[in-house]
Each structure stands twice: as C-alpha cells, then as structure tokens.
C-alpha positions in Angstrom: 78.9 24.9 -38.7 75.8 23.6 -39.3 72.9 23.1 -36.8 71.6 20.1 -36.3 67.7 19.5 -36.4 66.2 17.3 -33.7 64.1 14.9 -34.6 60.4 14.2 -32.6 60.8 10.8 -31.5 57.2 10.9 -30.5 57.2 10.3 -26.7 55.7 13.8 -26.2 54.6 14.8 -22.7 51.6 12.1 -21.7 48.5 13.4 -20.1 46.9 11.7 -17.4 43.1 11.5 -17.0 42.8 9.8 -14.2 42.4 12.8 -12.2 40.0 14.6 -14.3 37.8 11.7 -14.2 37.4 11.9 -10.7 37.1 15.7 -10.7 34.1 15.2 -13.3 32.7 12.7 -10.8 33.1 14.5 -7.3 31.1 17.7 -9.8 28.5 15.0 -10.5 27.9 14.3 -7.0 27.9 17.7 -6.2 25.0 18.7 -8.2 23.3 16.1 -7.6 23.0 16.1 -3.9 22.6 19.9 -4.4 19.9 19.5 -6.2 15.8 20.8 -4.5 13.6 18.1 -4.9 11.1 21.0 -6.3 13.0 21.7 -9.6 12.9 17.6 -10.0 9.3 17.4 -9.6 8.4 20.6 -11.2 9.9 19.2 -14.6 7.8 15.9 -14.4 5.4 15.4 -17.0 2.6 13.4 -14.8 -0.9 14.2 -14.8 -2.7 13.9 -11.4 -6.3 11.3 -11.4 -9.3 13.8 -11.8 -11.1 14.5 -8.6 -14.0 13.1 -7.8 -17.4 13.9 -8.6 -19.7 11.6 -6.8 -20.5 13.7 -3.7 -24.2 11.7 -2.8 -23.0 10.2 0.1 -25.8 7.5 -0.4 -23.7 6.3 -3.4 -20.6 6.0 -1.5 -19.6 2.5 -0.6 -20.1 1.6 3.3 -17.7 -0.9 5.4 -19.1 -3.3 7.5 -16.9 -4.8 10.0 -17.1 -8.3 11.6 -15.2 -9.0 15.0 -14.1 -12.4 15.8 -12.8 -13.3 19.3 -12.6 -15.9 21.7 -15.8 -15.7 24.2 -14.3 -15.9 27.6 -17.8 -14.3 29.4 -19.9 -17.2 27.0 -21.9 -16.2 23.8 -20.8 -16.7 20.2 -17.2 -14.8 19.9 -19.0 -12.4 16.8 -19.7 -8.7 16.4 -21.1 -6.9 13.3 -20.3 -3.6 13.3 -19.6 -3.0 17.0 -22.8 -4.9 17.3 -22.7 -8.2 19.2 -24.2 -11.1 17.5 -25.9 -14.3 19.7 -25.8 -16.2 17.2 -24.6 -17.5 13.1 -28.4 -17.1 11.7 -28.2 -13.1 13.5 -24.9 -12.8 11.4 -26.4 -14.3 8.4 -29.6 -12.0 8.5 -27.3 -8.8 9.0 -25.1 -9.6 6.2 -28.2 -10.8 4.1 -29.4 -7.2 4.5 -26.0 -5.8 3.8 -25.4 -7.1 0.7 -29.1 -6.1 -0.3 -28.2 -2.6 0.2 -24.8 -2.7 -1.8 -22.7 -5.9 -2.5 -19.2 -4.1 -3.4 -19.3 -3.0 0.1 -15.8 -3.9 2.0 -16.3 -6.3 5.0 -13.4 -5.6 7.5 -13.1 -9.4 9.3 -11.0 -8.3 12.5 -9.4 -11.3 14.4 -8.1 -11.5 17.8 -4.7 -14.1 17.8 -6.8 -16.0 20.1 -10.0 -16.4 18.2 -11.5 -19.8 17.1 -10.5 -20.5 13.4 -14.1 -21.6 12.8 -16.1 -18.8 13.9 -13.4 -16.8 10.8 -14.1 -19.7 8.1 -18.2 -19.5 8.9 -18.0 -15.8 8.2 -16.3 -15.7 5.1 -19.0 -18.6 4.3 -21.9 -16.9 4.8 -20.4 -13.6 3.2 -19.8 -15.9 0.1 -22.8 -17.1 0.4 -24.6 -13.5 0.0 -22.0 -12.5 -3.0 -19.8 -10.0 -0.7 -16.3 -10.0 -2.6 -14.3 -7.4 -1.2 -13.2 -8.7 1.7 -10.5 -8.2 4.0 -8.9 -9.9 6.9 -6.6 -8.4 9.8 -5.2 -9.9 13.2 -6.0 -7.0 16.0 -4.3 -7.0 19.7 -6.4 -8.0 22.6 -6.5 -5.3 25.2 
C-alpha cells in the first residue's frame, strides 16, 4: 500500500506576542527605575558657565532697599536701606547719590499689604527719574 503524504494546509502553530511585549516593557521599566542618577549625568555633554573673575568688591553691584509701610506712630511710611526717611526730597537725595555711584544697582522696593499705594508709585518715580532700572518689588508680612 502506499502511504499517503499530508499536505500543509498552512495553519501552522500561531505565536502570540502579546506577552512578550509586555515582558519587553516591564524590562524597560526595570532599568529605568534602576538606573543612578550619576551614570545619567556623567554621560551629559554640558559645559558649566566659567567662574568668575571680578573679585574687587568695589566693582560688584550693591542693593539698595526701599521699605514702604503704613505710618501708624506718624512720619512718611519710607525707609532706605533700613534707614528711615522724613521725608520724599530725603528719598530723592539718597537715591540721587545711589545712582551716582552705580545705576545697574538693584533697588529691592519692599511693601507691607497695608502700605499706601502712593508712597510705592512716588518711589518708582523718583528712581525713574535718576535712571535706576533694575528694580524689583515684593509684598513682605507685617510683624
């Protein structure tokens, strides 16, 4: 008798790779949340800003501060650096000599929540007025 050949019909075995793809993801999570931050940064190609090399402290820039409150006890409600001031032609003469010494000095303008706005807008006039740019305004907390 003679044997019979079988014939592929072609629906082989199928594989599935839905679970391989999630082993391949549950490796990537692995390594990455095994991973030192060190070997990260120690690959990074950044160059660090060169030190630097202005140490005259004469040349360094100064930072003038101007309080603004509410006078409860009287007077004007102003301070230059921790200085009090009686009154707006005081402020003017300190910030006149101020921006004679250095006008890219910052001036800190410190503000209690309580302080009148136009003692605040009369300073940042009269350091317009003497070319001081770098300004900068915070709100403190009265004690």
């Amino acid at each position: 008798m003679a044997k019979s050949k079988r014939t592929n019909s072609g629906d082989g075995a199928a594989l599935d790779m839905t679970p391989m793809i999630d082993v391949v993801f549950q490796l990537i999570i692995f390594f990455v949340v095994t991973m030192r931050q060190e070997d990260i940064l120690s690959h990074l190609d950044a160059m660090a800003p060169a030190g630097s090399t202005n140490t005259n402290p004469s040349e360094q820039l100064d930072l003038i501060t101007i309080d603004v409150y509410n006078p409860r006890q009287g007077g004007i409600g102003l301070m230059f650096n921790q200085s009090p001031v009686s009154n707006l032609e005081q402020l003017d003469r300190a910030i006149e000599r101020a921006a004679r010494n250095s006008k890219e000095s910052t001036v800190m303008l410190r503000c209690t929540s309580d302080s009148p706005h136009r003692l605040l807008v009369q300073a940042l006039d009269l350091c317009n007025k003497h070319g001081m740019k770098n300004l900068a305004i915070f709100t403190v907390e009265v004690k």
